[in-house]
C-alpha positions as semicolon CSV with decimal commas, in nm:
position;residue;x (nm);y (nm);z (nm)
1;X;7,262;4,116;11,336
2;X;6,946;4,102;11,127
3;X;6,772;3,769;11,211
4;X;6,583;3,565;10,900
5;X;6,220;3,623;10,866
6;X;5,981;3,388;10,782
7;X;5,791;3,598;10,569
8;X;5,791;3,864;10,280
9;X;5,664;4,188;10,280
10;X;5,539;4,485;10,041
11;X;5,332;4,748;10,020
12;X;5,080;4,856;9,810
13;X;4,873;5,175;9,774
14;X;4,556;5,290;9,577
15;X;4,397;5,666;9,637
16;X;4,428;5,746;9,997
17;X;4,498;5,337;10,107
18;X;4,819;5,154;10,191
19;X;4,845;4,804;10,208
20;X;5,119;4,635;10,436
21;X;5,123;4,219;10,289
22;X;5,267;3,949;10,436
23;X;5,316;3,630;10,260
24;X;5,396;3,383;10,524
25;X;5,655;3,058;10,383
26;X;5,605;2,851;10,642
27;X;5,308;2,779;10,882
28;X;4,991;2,598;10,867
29;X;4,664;2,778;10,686
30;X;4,802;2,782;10,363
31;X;4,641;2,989;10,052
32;X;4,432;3,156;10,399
33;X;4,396;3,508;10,365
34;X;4,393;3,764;10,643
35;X;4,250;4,167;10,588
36;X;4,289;4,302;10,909
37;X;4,217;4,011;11,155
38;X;3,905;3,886;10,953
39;X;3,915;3,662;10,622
40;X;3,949;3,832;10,284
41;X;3,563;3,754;10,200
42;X;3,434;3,848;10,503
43;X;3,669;4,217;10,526
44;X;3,544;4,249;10,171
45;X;3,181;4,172;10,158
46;X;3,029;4,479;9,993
47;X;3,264;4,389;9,670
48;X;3,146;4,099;9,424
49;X;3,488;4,029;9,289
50;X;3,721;4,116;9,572
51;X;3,818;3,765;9,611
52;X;3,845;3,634;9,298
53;X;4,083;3,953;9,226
54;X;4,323;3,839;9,486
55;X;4,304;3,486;9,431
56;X;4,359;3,593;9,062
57;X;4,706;3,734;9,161
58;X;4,803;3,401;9,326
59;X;4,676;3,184;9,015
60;X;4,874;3,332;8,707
61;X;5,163;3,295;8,848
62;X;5,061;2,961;9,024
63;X;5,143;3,013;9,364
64;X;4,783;2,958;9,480
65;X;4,793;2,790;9,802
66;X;5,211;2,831;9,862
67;X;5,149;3,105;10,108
68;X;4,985;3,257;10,413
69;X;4,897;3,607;10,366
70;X;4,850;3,872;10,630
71;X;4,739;4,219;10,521
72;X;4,710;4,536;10,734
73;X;4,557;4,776;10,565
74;X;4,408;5,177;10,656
75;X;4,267;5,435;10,470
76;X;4,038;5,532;10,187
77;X;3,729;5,305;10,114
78;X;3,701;4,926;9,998
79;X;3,774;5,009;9,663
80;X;4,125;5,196;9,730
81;X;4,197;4,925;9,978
82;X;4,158;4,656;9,704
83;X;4,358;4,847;9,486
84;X;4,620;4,858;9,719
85;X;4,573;4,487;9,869
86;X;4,619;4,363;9,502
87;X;4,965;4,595;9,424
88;X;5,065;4,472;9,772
89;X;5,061;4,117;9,713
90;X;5,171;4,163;9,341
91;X;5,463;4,359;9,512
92;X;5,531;4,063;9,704
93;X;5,571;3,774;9,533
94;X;5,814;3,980;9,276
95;X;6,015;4,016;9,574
96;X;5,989;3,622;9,645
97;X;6,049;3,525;9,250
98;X;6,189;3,790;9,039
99;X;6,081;3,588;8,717
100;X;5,689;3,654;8,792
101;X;5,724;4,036;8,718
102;X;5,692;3,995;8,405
103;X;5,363;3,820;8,448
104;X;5,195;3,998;8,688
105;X;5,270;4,330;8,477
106;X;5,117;4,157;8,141
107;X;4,831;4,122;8,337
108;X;4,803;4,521;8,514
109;X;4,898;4,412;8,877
110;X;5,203;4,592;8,934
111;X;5,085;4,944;8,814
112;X;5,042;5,175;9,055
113;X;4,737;5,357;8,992
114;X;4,855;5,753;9,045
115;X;4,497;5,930;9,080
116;X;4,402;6,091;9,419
117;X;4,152;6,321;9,461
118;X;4,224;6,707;9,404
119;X;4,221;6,874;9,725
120;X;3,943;7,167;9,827
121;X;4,103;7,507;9,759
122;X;3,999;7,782;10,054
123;X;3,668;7,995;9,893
124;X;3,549;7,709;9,674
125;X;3,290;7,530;9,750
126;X;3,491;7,226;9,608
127;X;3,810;7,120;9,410
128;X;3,709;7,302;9,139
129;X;3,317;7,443;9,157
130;X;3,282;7,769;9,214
131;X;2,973;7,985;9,260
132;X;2,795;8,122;8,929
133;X;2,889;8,443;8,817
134;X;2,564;8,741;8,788
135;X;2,475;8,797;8,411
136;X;2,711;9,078;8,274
C-alpha cells in the first residue's frame, strides 16, 4: 500500500552533518532552493561559493531548473553542512537518472568525505596533546 511520492530523496553527510534532500518533480518554484525554511543564499551567507557549489551540481548534469529542492539539514558547522547538502543532492538525482553517476563522480560529488574529528581520550587535554614530560 505504498502511495507515489512526488519527490526524491537522499541523504548526504560531511563530518558531524547529515543532509536530508528533497528534489520536488512537480510544483511551482522551480530550480528554488530551500536549507531549512530559508533560501540556499541566505542559510549560507558566511560561505562565498556555497551557491555556486550547489547550483554546480544541478548544471553538469543539466537539470538546472527541473526541480524543487528541500533540504533539512543538522549538525556540524556550515562547512560540514555543505559537504553534506552537495552529496545529498548528488545522491539524489542518481536516484532520479542512473546515467548521471557517472558524471557527478568525474566531477568529486558523490564521494563521501570519511574524516571526523578524533574524539578526546579521558586525561588528555585533547585528541592527542598531552602534557610535557620533566627533563630526564
Amino acid at each position: 500500500m505504498s502511495e507515489k511520492k512526488d519527490y526524491i530523496s537522499a541523504v548526504g553527510r560531511r563530518k558531524r552533518a547529515i543532509a536530508r534532500v528533497r528534489l520536488y518533480t512537480v510544483g511551482e518554484n522551480k530550480g528554488s532552493i530551500t536549507v531549512n525554511g530559508k533560501p540556499a543564499e541566505e542559510y549560507f551567507k558566511s560561505l562565498v561559493n556555497a551557491k555556486a557549489l550547489i547550483a554546480e551540481v544541478f548544471h553538469c548534469t543539466n537539470t538546472a531548473n527541473k526541480f524543487t529542492t528541500t533540504i533539512l539539514v543538522e549538525g556540524s558547522g556550515t562547512n560540514g553542512q555543505l559537504g553534506a547538502v552537495t552529496l545529498g543532492i548528488a545522491r539524489a538525482l542518481v536516484k532520479f537518472d542512473p546515467k548521471l553517476k557517472a558524471i557527478l563522480r568525474k566531477k568529486g560529488f558523490m564521494t563521501r568525505d570519511p574524516r571526523e574529528v578524533e574524539r578526546k581520550k579521558p586525561g588528555l587535554p585533547k585528541a592527542r596533546k598531552q602534557k610535557s614530560s620533566p627533563k630526564r
